[in-house]
C-alpha positions as CSV (number, residue, x, y, z in Angstrom):
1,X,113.1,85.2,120.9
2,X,114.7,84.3,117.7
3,X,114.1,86.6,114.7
4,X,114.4,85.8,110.7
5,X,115.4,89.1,108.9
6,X,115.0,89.4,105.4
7,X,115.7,91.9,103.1
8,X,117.8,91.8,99.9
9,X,120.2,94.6,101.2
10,X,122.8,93.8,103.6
11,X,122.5,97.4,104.9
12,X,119.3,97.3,105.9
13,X,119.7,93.9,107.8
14,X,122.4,95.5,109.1
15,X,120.1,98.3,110.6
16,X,116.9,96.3,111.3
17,X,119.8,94.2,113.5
18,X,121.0,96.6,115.2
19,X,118.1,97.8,116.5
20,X,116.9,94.5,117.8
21,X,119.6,94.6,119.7
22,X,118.8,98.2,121.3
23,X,115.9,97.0,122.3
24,X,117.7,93.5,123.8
25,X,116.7,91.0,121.4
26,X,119.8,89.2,120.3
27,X,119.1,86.3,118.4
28,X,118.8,86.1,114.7
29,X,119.1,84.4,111.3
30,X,119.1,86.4,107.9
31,X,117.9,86.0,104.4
32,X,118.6,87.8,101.4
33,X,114.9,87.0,99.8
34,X,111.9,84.8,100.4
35,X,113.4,81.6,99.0
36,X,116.4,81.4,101.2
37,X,114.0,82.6,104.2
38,X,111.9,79.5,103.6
39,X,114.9,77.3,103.8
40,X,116.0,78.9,106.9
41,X,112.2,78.3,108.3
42,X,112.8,75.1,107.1
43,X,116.3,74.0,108.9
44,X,116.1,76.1,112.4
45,X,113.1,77.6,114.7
46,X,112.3,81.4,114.1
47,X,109.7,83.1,116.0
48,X,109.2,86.5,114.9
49,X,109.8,87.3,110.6
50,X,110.3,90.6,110.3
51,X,110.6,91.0,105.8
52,X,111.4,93.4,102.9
53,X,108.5,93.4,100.0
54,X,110.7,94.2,97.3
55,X,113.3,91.3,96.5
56,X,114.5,89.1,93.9
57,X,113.4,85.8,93.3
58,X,110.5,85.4,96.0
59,X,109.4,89.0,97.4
60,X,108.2,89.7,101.1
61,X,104.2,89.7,100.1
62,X,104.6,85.9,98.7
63,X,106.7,85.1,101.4
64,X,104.0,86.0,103.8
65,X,101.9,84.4,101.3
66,X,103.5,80.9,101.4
67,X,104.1,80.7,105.7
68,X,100.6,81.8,105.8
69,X,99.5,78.7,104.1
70,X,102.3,76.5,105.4
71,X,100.8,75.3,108.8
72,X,103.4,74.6,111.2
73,X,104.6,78.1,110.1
74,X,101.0,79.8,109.7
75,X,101.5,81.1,113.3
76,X,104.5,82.8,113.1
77,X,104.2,86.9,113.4
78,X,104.9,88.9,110.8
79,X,106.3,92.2,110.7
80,X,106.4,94.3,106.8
81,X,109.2,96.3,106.6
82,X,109.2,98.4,103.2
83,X,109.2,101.7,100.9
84,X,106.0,100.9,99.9
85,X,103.7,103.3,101.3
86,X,100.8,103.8,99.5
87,X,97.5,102.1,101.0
88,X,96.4,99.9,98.2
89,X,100.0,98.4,98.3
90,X,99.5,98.2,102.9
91,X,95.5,96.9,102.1
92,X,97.5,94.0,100.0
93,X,100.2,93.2,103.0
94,X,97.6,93.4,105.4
95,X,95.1,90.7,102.9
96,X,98.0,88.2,103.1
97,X,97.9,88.4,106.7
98,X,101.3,90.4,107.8
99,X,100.7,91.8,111.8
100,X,102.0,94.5,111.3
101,X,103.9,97.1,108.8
102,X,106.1,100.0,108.5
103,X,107.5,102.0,105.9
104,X,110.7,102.9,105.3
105,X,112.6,105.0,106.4
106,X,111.8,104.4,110.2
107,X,113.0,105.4,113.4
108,X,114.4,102.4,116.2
109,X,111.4,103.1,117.8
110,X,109.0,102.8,115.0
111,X,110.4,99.7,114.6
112,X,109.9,98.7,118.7
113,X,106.4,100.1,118.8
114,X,105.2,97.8,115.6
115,X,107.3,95.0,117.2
116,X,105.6,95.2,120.5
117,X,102.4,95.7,119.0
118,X,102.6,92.5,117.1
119,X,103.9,90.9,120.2
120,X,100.6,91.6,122.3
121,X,98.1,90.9,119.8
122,X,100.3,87.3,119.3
123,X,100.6,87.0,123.2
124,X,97.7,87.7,124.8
């Protein structure tokens, strides 16, 4: 399974990363924002997005916003990682469709449980 990660801070790749690869996923592309993840979507097969909100140029809600409409990408799953916690901003991410979201700061297991919870509702 091949994941996109994107998230304007390298750090946070870094981390989101490195706990894909606890869990024993180890293939992945990165983006720095929306635009560049569309390109990626664009040039090489992803099957899991896992994406910031906040980032420059195009953020993580218009991302979803834009695969959601694009349909050989409408199917792909969608996981929000973010500090935005409040519930009007989740009752947004969740009206563009994302599968699933967390909020920063998160624990590796967070981060599985929301990833395999995506993954059975996409599976089966």
């Amino acid at each position: 399974m091949r994941f996109l990660v994107v998230d304007d801070s390298p750090t946070m790749r870094r981390i989101v990363i490195n706990a894909l690869k606890t869990f024993g996923y180890n293939d992945f592309v990165e983006a720095g924002e929306g635009q560049e993840a569309l390109t990626k979507l664009a040039s090489e097969p992803v099957d899991f997005v896992i994406t910031d909100w906040n980032m420059p140029i195009m953020n993580g809600l218009d991302l979803t916003k834009t695969i959601r409409s694009t349909p050989n990408l409408s199917h792909l799953p969608i996981l929000m990682v973010t500090t935005r916690g409040l519930k009007q901003d989740i009752i947004e991410a969740l009206k563009a469709k994302v599968n699933n979201y967390v909020v920063k700061p998160f624990t590796p297991q967070v981060l599985k449980e929301k990833i395999d919870a995506v993954l059975s509702t996409v599976q089966g």
